[in-house]
C-alpha positions as a Markdown table, in Angstrom:
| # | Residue | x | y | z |
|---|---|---|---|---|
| 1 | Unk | 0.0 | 0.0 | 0.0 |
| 2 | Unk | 3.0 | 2.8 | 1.0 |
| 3 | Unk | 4.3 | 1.9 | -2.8 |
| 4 | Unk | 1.1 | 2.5 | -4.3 |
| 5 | Unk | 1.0 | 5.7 | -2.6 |
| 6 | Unk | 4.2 | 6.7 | -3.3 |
| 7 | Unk | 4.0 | 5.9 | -7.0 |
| 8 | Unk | 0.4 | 8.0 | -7.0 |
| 9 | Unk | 2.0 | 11.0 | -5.4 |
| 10 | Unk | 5.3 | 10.7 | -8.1 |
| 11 | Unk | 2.5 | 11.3 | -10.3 |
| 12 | Unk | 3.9 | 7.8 | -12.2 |
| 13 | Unk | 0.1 | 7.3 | -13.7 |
| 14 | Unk | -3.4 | 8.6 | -14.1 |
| 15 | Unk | -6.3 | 6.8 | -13.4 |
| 16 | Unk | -8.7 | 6.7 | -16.5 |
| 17 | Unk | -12.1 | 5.3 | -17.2 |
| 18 | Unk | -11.9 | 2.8 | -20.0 |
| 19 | Unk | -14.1 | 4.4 | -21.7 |
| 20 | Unk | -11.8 | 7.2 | -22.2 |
| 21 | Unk | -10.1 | 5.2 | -24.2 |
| 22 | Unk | -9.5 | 6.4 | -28.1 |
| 23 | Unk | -10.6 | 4.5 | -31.2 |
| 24 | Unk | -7.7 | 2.0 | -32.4 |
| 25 | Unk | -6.0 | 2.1 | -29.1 |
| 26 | Unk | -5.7 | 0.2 | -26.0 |
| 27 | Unk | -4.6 | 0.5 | -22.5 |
| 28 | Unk | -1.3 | -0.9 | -21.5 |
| 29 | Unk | -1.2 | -4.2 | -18.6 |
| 30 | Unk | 0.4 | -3.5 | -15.6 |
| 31 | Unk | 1.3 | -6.6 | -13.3 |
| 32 | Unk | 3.0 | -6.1 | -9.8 |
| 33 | Unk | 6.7 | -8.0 | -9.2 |
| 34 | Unk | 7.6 | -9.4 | -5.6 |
| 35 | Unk | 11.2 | -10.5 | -4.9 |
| 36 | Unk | 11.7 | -11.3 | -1.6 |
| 37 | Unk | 15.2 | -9.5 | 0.0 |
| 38 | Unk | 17.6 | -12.0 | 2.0 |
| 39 | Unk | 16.3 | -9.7 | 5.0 |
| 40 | Unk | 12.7 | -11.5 | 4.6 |
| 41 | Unk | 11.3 | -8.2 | 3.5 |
| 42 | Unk | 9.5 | -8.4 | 0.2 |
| 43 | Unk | 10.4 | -5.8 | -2.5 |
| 44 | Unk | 7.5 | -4.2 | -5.6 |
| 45 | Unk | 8.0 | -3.3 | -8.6 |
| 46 | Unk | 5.4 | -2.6 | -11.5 |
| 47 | Unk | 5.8 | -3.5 | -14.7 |
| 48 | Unk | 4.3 | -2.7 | -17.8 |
| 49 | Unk | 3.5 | -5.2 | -21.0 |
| 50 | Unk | 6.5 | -3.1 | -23.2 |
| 51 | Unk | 5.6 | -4.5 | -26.5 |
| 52 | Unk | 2.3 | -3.1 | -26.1 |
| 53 | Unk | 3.5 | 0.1 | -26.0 |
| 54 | Unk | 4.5 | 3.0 | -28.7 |
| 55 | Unk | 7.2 | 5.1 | -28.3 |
| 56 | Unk | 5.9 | 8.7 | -28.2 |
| 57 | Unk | 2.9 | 7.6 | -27.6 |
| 58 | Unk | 3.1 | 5.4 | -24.6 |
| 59 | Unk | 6.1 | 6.7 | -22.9 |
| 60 | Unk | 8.4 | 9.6 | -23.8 |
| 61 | Unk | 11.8 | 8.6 | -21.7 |
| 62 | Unk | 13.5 | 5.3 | -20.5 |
| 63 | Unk | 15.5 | 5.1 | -17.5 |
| 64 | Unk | 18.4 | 2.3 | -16.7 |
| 65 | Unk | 20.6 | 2.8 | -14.0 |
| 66 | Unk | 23.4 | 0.3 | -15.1 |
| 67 | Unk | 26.2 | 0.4 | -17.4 |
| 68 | Unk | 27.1 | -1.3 | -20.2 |
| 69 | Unk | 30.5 | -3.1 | -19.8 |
| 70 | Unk | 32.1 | -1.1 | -23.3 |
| 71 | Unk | 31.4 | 2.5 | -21.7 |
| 72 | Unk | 32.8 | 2.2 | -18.4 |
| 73 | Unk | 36.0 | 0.8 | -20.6 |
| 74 | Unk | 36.1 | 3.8 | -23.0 |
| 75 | Unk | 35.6 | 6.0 | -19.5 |
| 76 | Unk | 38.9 | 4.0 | -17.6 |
| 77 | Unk | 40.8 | 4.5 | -21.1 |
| 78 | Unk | 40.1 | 8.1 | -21.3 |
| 79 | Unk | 40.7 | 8.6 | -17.7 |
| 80 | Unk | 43.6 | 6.7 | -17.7 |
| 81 | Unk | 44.7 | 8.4 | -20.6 |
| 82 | Unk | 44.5 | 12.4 | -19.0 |
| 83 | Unk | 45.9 | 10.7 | -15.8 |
| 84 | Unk | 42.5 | 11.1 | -14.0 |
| 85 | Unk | 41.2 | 9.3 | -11.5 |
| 86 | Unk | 37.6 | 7.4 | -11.1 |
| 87 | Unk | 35.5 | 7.2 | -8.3 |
């Protein structure tokens, strides 16, 4: 319940009658992800159905908070380069 809240005051989604909804489209699935932690506590996430969705239409911007293995090389070999050091 405190992540639904949460994600409702983020402003994350609207809520929408479904008959709303325009011609030729249709809404995207949302499903709710448990993984529980090695502490016992259980951990949400909600996902969408991505292949439903159109960029543009459906979402404007993506969000990953990893990186790929070939850019943090390129980074090490330009800091390495300039004799910088990474943190």
């Amino acid at each position: 319940r405190a992540e639904i809240a949460n994600q409702t005051s983020n402003g994350s989604w609207e809520v929408i009658d479904r008959t709303s909804v325009p011609a030729g489209r249709s809404l995207v699935r949302l499903i709710w992800v448990y993984k529980r932690k090695r502490s016992g506590s259980l951990k949400a996430r909600l996902w969408v159905q991505g292949c439903a969705q159109i960029p543009g239409v459906d979402f404007e911007q993506t969000f990953c908070a990893s990186m790929q293995a070939t850019s943090l090389r390129t980074l090490a070999a330009l800091a390495a380069k300039r004799s910088l050091s990474m943190r």
